[in-house]
MINUSE-721086 format. One line per field, with one value per residue (C-alpha): residue in three letters; chain; x, y, z. Coordinates in steps of 0.05 Angstrom, whole numbers. Example, Ala and Ser with C-alpha at 12.3 -4.5 7.8 and 13.67 -1.06 7.14 Angstrom:
! MINUSE-721086
res: c(ALA,SER)
chain: c(A,A)
east: c(246,273)
north: c(-90,-21)
up: c(156,143)
***
This chain:
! MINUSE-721086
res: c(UNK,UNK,UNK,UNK,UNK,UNK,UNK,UNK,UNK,UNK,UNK,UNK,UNK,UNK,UNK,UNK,UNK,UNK,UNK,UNK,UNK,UNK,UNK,UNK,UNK,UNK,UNK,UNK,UNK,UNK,UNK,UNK,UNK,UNK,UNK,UNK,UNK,UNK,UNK,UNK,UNK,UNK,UNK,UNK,UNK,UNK,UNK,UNK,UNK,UNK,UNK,UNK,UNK,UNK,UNK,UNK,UNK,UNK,UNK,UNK,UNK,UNK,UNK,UNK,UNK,UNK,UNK,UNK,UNK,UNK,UNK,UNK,UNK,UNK,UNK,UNK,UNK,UNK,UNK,UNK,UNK,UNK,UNK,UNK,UNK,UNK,UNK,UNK,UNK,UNK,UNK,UNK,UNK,UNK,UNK,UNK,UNK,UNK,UNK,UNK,UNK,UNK,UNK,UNK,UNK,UNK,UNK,UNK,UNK,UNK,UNK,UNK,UNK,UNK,UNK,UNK,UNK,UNK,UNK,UNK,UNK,UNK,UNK,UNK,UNK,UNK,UNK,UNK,UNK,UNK,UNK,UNK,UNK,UNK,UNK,UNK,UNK,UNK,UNK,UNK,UNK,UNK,UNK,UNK,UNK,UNK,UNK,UNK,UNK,UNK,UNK,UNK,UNK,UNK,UNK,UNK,UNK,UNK,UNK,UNK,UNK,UNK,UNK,UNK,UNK,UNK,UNK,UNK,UNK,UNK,UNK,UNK,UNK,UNK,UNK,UNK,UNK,UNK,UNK,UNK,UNK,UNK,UNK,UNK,UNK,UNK,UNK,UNK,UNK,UNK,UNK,UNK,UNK,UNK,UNK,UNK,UNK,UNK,UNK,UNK,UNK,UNK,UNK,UNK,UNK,UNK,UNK,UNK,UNK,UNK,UNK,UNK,UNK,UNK,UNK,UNK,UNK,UNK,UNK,UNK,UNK,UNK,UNK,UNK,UNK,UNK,UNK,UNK,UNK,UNK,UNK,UNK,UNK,UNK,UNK,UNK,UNK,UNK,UNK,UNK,UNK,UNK,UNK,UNK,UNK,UNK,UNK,UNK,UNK,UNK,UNK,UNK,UNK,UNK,UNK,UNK,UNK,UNK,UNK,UNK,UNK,UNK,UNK,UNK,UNK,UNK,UNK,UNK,UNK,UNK,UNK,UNK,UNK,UNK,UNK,UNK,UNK,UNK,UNK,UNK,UNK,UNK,UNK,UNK,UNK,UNK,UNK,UNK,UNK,UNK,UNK,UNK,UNK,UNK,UNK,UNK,UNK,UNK,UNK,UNK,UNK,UNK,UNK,UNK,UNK,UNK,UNK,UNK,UNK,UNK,UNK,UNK,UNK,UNK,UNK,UNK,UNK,UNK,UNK,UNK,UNK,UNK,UNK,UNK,UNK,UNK,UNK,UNK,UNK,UNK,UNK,UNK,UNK,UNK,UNK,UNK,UNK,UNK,UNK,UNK,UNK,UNK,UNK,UNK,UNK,UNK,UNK,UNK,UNK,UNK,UNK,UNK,UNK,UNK,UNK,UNK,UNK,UNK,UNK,UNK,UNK,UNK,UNK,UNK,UNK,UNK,UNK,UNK,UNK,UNK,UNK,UNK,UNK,UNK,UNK,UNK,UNK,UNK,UNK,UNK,UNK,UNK,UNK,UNK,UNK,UNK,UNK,UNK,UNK,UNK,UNK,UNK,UNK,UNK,UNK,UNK,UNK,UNK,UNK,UNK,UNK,UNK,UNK,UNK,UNK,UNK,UNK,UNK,UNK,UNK,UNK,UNK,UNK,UNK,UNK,UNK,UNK,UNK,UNK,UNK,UNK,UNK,UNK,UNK,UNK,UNK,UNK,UNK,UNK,UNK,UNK,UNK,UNK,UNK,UNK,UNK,UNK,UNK,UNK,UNK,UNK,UNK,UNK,UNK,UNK,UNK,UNK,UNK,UNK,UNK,UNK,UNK,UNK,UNK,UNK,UNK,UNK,UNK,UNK,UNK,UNK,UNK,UNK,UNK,UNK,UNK,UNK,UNK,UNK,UNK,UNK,UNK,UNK,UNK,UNK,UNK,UNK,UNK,UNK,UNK,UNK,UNK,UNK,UNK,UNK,UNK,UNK,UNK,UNK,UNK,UNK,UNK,UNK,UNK,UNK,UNK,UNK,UNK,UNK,UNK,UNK,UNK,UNK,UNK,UNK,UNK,UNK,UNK,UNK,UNK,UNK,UNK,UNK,UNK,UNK,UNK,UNK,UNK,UNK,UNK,UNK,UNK,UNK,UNK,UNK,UNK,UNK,UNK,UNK,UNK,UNK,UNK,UNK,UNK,UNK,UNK,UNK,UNK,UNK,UNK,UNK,UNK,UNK,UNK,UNK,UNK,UNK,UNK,UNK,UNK,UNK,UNK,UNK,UNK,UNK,UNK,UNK,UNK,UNK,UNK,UNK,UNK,UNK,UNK,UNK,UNK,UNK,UNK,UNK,UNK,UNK,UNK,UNK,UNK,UNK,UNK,UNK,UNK,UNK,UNK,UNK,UNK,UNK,UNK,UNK,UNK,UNK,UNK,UNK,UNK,UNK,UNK,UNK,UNK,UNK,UNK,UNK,UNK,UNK,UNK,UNK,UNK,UNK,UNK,UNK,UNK,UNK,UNK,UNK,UNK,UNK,UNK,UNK,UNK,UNK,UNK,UNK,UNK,UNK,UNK,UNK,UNK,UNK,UNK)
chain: c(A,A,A,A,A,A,A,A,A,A,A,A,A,A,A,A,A,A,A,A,A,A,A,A,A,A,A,A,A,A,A,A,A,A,A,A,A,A,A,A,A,A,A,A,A,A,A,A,A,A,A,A,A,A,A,A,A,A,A,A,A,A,A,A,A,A,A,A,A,A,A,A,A,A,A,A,A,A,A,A,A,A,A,A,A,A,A,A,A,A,A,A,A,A,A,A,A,A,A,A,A,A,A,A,A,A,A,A,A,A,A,A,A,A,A,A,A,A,A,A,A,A,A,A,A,A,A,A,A,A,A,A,A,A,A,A,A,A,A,A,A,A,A,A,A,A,A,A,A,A,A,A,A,A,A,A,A,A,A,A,A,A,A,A,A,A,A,A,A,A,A,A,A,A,A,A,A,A,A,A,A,A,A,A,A,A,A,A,A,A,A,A,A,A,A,A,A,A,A,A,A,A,A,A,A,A,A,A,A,A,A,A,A,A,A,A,A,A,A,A,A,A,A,A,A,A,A,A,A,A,A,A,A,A,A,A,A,A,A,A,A,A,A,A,A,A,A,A,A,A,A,A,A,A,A,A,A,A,A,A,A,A,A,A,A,A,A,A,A,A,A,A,A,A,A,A,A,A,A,A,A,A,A,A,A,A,A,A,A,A,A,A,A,A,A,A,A,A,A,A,A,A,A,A,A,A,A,A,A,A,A,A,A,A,A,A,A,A,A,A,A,A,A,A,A,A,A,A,A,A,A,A,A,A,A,A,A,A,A,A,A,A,A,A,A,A,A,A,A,A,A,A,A,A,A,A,A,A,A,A,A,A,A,A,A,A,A,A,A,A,A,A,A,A,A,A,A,A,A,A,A,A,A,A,A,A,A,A,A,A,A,A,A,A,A,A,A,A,A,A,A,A,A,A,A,A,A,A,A,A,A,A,A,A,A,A,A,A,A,A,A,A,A,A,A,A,A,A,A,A,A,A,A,A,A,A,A,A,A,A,A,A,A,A,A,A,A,A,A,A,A,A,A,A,A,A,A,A,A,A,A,A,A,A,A,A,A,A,A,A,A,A,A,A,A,A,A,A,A,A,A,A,A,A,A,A,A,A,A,A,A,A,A,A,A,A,A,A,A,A,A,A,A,A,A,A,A,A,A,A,A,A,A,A,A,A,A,A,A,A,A,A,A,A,A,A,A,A,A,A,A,A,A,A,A,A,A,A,A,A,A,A,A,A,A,A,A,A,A,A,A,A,A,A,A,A,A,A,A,A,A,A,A,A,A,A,A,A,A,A,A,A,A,A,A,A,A,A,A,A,A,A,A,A,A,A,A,A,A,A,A,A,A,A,A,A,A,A,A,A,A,A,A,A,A,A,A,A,A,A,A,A,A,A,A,A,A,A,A,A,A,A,A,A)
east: c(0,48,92,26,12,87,76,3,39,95,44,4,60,74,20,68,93,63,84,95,98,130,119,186,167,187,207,193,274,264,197,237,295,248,207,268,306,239,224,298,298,222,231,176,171,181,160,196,162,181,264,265,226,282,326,379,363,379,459,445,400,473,501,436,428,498,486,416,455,516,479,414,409,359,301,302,238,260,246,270,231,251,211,245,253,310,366,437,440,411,468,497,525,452,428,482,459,386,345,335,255,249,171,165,114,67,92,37,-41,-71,-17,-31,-104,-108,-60,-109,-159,-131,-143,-217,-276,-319,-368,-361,-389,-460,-451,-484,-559,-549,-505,-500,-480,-430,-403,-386,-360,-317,-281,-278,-229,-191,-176,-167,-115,-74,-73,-43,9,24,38,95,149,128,160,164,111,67,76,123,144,141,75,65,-7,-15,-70,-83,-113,-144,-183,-201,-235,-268,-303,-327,-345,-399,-419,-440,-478,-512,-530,-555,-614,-585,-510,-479,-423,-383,-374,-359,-301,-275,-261,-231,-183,-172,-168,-154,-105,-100,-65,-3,-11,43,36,-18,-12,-12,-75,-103,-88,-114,-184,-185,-172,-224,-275,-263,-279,-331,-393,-458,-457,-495,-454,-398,-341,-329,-254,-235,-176,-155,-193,-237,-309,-280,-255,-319,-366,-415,-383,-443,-403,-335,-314,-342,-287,-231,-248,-243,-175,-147,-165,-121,-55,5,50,12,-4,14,-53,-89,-50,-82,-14,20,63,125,125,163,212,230,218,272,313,328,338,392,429,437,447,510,527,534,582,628,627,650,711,732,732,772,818,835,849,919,933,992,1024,1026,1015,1035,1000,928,928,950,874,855,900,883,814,822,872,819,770,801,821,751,731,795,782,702,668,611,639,610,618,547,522,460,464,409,351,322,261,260,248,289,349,345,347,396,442,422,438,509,529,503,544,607,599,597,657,706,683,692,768,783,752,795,853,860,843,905,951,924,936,1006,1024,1026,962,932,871,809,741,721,775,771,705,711,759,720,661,700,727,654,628,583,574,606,563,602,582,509,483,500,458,391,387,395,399,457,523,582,601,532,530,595,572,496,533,578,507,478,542,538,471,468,530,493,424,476,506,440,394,324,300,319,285,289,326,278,324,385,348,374,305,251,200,235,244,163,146,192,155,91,114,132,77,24,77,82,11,-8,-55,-113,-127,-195,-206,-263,-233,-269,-331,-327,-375,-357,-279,-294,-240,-174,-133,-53,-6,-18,-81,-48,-16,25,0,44,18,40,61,88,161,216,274,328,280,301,225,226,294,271,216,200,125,137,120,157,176,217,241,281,211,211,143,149,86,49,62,47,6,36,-18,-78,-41,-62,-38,-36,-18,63,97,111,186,198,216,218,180,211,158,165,167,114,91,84,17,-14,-78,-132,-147,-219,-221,-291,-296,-219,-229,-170,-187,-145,-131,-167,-110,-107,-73,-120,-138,-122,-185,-215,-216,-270,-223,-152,-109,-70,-6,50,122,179,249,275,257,256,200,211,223,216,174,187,173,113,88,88,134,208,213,142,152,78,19,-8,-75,-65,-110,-132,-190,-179,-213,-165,-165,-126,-67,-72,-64,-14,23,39,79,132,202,269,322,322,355,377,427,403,433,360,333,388)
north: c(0,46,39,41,112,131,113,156,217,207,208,261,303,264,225,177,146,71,17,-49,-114,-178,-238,-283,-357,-409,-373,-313,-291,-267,-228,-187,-176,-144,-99,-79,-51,-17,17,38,70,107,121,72,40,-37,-76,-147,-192,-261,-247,-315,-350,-328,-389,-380,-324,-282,-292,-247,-198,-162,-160,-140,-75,-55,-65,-26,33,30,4,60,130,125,174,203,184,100,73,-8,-38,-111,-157,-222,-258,-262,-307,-313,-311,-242,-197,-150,-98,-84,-80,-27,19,26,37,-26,-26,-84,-112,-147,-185,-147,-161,-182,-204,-134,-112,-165,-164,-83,-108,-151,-107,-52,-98,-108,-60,-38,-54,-123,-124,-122,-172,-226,-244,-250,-192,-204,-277,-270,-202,-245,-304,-265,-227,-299,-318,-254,-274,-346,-324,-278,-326,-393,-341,-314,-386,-394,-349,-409,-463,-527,-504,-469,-507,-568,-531,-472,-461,-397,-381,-321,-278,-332,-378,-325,-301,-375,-390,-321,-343,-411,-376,-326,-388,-428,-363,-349,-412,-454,-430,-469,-458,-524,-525,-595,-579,-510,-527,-582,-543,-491,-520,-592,-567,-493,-475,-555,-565,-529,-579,-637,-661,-696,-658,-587,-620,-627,-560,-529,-559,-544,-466,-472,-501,-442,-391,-416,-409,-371,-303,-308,-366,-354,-414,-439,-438,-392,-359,-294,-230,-277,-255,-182,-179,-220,-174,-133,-132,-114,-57,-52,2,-35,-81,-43,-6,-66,-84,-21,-36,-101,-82,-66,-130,-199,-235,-306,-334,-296,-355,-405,-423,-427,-361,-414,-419,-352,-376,-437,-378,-341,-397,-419,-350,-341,-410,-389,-316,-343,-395,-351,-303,-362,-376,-300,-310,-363,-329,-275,-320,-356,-291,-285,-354,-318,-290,-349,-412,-460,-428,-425,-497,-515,-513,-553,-604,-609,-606,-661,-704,-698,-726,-780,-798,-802,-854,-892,-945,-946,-998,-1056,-1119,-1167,-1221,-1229,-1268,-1291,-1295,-1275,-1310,-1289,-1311,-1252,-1185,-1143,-1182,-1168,-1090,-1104,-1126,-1072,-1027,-1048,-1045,-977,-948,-990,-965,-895,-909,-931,-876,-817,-852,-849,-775,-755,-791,-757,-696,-706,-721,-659,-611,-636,-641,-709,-701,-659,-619,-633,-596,-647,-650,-575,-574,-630,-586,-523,-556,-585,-510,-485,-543,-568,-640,-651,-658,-737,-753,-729,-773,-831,-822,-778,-698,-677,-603,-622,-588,-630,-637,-666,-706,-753,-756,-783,-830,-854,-869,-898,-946,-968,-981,-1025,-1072,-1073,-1092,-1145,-1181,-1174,-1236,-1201,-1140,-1073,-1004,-990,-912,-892,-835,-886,-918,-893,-924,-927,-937,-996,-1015,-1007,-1052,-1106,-1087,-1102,-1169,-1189,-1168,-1202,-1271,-1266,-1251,-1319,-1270,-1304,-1274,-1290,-1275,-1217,-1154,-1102,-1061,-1080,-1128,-1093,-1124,-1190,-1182,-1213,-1182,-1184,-1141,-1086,-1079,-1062,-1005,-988,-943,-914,-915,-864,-891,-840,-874,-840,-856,-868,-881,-959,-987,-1013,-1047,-1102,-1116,-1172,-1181,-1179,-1115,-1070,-1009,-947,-878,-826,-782,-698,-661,-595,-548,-588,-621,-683,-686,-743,-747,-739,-780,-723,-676,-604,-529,-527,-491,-422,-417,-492,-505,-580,-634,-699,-758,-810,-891,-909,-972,-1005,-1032,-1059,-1033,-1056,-1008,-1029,-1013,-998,-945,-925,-919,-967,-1016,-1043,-1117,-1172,-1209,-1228,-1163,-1099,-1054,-982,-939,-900,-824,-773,-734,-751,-719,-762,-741,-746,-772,-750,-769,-705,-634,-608,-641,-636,-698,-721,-783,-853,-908,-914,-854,-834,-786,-806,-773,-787,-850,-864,-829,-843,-821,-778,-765,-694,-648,-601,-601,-642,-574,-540,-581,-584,-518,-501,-557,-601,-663,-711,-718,-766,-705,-638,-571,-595,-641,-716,-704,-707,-763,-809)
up: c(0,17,-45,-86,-47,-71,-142,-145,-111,-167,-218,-204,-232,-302,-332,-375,-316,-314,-253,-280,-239,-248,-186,-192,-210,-257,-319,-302,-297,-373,-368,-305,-342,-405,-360,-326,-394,-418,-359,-356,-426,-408,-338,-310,-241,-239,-175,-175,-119,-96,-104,-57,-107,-168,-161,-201,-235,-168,-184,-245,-214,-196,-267,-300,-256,-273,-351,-342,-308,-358,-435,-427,-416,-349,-336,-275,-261,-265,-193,-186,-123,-101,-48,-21,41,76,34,38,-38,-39,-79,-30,-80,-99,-31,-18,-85,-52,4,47,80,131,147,212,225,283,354,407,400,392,331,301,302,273,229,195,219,169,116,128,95,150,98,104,180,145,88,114,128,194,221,297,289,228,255,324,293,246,314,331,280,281,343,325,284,326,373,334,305,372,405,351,393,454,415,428,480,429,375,358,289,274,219,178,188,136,108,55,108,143,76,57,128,121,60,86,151,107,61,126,155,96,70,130,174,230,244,229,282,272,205,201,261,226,160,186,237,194,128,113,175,190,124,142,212,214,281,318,392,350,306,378,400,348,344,420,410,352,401,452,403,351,388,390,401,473,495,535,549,618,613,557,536,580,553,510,529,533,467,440,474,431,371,336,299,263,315,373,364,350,410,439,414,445,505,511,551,503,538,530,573,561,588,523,485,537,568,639,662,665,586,591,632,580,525,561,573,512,490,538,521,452,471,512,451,398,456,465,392,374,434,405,338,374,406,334,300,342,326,285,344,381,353,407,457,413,404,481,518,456,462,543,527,472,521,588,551,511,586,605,550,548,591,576,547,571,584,539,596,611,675,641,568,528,509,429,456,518,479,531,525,457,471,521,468,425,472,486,425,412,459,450,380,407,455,384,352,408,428,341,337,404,383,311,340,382,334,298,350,354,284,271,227,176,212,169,176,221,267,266,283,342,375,371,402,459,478,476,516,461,433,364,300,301,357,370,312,340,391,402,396,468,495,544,541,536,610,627,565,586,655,624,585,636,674,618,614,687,678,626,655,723,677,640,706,740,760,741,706,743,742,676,664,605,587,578,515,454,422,484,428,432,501,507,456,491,549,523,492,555,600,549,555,632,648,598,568,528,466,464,529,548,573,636,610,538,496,422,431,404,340,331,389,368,386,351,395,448,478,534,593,651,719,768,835,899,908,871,846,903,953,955,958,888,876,828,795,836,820,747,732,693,727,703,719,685,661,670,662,639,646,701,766,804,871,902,953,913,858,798,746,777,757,750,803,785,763,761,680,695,745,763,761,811,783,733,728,649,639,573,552,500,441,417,349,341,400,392,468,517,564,622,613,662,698,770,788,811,751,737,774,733,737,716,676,643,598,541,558,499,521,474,468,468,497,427,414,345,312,235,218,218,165,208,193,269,307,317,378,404,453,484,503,569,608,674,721,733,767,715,643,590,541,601,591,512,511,561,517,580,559,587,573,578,562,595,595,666,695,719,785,804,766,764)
***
């Protein structure tokens, strides 16, 4: 608009001046560079859009504004005007020969709704037949829009990628929203919901949890105008409230406060802290990064010297995994036909694996630092990570992504050594230390083998409260639950799992706490980032797959109770969260769902994005 407003003023005093634009695409490359050399020889104004979109064309966007300036004789009136996204392949030398503009996105839930305000005719408050209802409804998805954009800055909180919710789906769901208004005398409210949060902003959706979250903000705000939710979103009904009028709510609007409030986005006050936690680890990264950068550029003045806290660095480790590795001497050799002793294998050679190839990577690096070897990328890059306490690119794929620094990583894997030789020479199945699993997905499917061999589960057998379960059971029709117990870790109660259960340990909430006495999901403390669980207990459930609905299996043990409310609670791999997808087509970093207890509606915790983790930002002094 504002370049548009430019090019009218510019007009206004000569009429032959014409504004031609060209969107970059596919073959387009040739129609820019044509429009470019006519408007240079009249004196037109040329709008390129899409620069990001050039491809290679970009690399000659340089050369062919130096041959326009030197080949034709340019009117003074010739204005060039380029749009891109940031990219690295972006020619500086025509950056510097122009004025640079930079659009940020608006900041904060009430720029972001006059933003899209501004581009809404008051006009359109009254197209519909029935004004109070589509007028509300309408506020309803600005709303619903400002707020999904607004939970990206949360991540992995918010969302568990980052989505670019733009006008496009905005316009698309307005459209659908004035068809359904218009068309149906009574408002058809499964289907309009499901459109809009499935398909036109559920499209750009590739995770289950967020697909959940989204349809559970969607439900909040889609409703009739007189209704008013239970638990909505913070300012919800104030923003919502007669909104009969255009300037009813903009007036509105303005009267939100100028900081959110992280509760508008339906989330706990301790999302900021992770929000400004990460922040701060990377702020503090990228600082060491630039020392070091600093410290290499008087390598020349002292070249023993800038290699010596290298080599130490190098040597103090290599020390540390010299001498490690897991005896292959088992006390009880494994069984193929006992699924853990299978992992148990699997895991022992994972991280003897990891062991030969940390010792090679340190010993290279040695020689390197002492001239004995030429100092590749790699080694390079091993070294620089050990000064800056970070886990080398090498290393970390051998095992999953983790947020520890490099000091807590060797110590975790130390643990995860010890455990698995104390598992090995052991006479029965420990406490099993989820977070030393380099495949828990794994682990739980062992698990669940097991538990259906021990219990000498009949398949045919009936299970509690369900008459439709009369298919086929195998294993695929089962699932693994955790149950919650009040012992932690350490506390010596549960040393083996002498009763044949499976028990384990090692799990971090984040965005919720447990109530050991009343034995249910509860508000997070304010200012704790991270909750230790106590020991969970592994139990098989039965996944009807007419109802969809699990059901606990009838053995001679007592059953889970059942509770009036619980929340499927997602347990990941990693804090990230983010993950890519398996041959399975589920989540790589998604290990189990599990049902907890709680007293407080299930679309509390959805939105405050409360899930369960093995790996933390912290230290397992506490868990291990």
């Amino acid at each position: 608009p504002a370049i548009l407003q430019a090019y009218q003023s510019f007009k206004s005093k000569s009429m032959a001046i014409e504004f031609h634009i060209v969107s970059m695409g596919q073959g387009q490359g040739h129609v820019a560079e044509k429009t470019m050399n006519a408007a240079a020889r009249k004196g037109d104004w040329v709008l390129i859009s899409n620069l990001h979109f050039a491809g290679p064309w970009i690399f000659c966007l340089e050369k062919l504004v130096d041959e326009t300036i030197a080949r034709f004789h340019m009117d003074s009136t010739y204005r060039l005007i380029l749009t891109s996204h940031p990219i690295q392949s972006f020619p500086i030398s025509v950056l510097s020969r122009g004025f640079k503009l930079v659009c940020e996105a608006p900041k904060g839930l009430r720029s972001t709704i006059l933003t899209m305000l501004d581009d809404i005719d008051s006009c359109e408050w009254f197209n519909a037949s029935k004004p109070t209802l589509w007028s509300h409804l309408l506020s309803a998805l600005l709303l619903f829009h400002a707020v999904i954009k607004g939970r990206n800055k949360f991540n992995p909180v918010g969302w568990k990628e980052t989505y670019d919710f733009d006008s496009g789906d905005f316009i698309c769901a307005k459209s659908i929203l004035l068809l359904f208004v218009d068309q149906f005398d009574e408002m058809q409210w499964t289907a309009l919901k499901y459109i809009t949060s499935q398909i036109v902003y559920g499209g750009r959706i590739t995770d289950d949890m967020d697909q959940r979250c989204l349809s559970c903000i969607m439900d909040f705000l889609y409703c009739d105008a007189g209704h008013k939710s239970s638990h909505p979103l913070k300012y919800q009904n104030e923003i919502l409230e007669n909104v009969s009028a255009f300037a009813d709510l903009q007036k509105n609007i303005y009267a939100l406060p100028d900081v959110d409030d992280i509760e508008m986005y339906g989330m706990h006050t301790n999302a900021i802290l992770s929000l400004e936690f990460k922040d701060s680890m990377e702020f503090l990264n990228s600082v060491s990064s630039l020392r070091l950068l600093q410290e290499n550029k008087d390598i020349v003045s002292s070249v023993p010297n800038a290699y010596h806290e290298g080599l130490k660095m190098v040597e103090a480790v290599l020390c540390t995994f010299s001498s490690k590795e897991i005896s292959k001497d088992i006390k009880n050799p494994p069984r193929l036909s006992n699924p853990l002793d299978i992992v148990l294998q699997h895991e022992m050679a994972m991280c003897n694996g990891l062991f030969s190839v940390v010792r090679c990577s340190l010993e290279r690096a040695s020689s390197a630092l002492k001239g004995q070897e030429i100092m590749s990328l790699e080694l390079d890059e091993i070294v620089n990570s050990l000064l800056l306490n970070k886990v080398p690119r090498c290393w970390a794929v051998e095992l999953p992504s983790t947020n520890k620094t490099l000091t807590a990583w060797i110590k975790n894997l130390c643990n995860r050594t010890d455990f698995f030789q104390r598992w090995s020479n052991a006479s029965a199945t420990p406490i099993l230390w989820l977070a030393a699993f380099s495949f828990p997905k794994g682990l739980v499917t062992a698990c669940l083998q097991s538990e259906l061999r021990m219990t000498a589960l009949d398949m045919s057998s009936s299970v509690k409260d369900d008459a439709s379960c009369s298919h086929s059971k195998t294993l695929s029709s089962f699932t693994m639950s955790l149950v919650i117990t009040d012992v932690f870790f350490g506390d010596d109660t549960l040393p083996v799992s002498t009763d044949h259960r499976f028990y384990a340990y090692g799990l971090c909430l984040e965005q919720g706490s447990w109530d050991l006495k009343k034995r249910l999901l509860v508000a997070p403390i304010r200012g704790q980032i991270w909750a230790a669980m106590p020991i969970v207990i592994m139990q098989p459930l039965l996944v009807s797959k007419q109802s969809g609905h699990c059901h606990a299996i009838v053995t001679k043990r007592d059953s889970i109770p059942q509770q009036p409310e619980s929340y499927l609670c997602p347990l990941y791999q990693s804090a990230a969260r983010r993950s890519g997808t398996s041959s399975s087509g589920q989540s790589s970093n998604l290990v189990l769902c599990t049902l907890l207890p709680t007293s407080e509606p299930p679309s509390t915790w959805i939105l405050r994005g409360t899930a369960m983790s093995l790996d933390s930002y912290d230290s397992d002094d506490n868990l291990k």
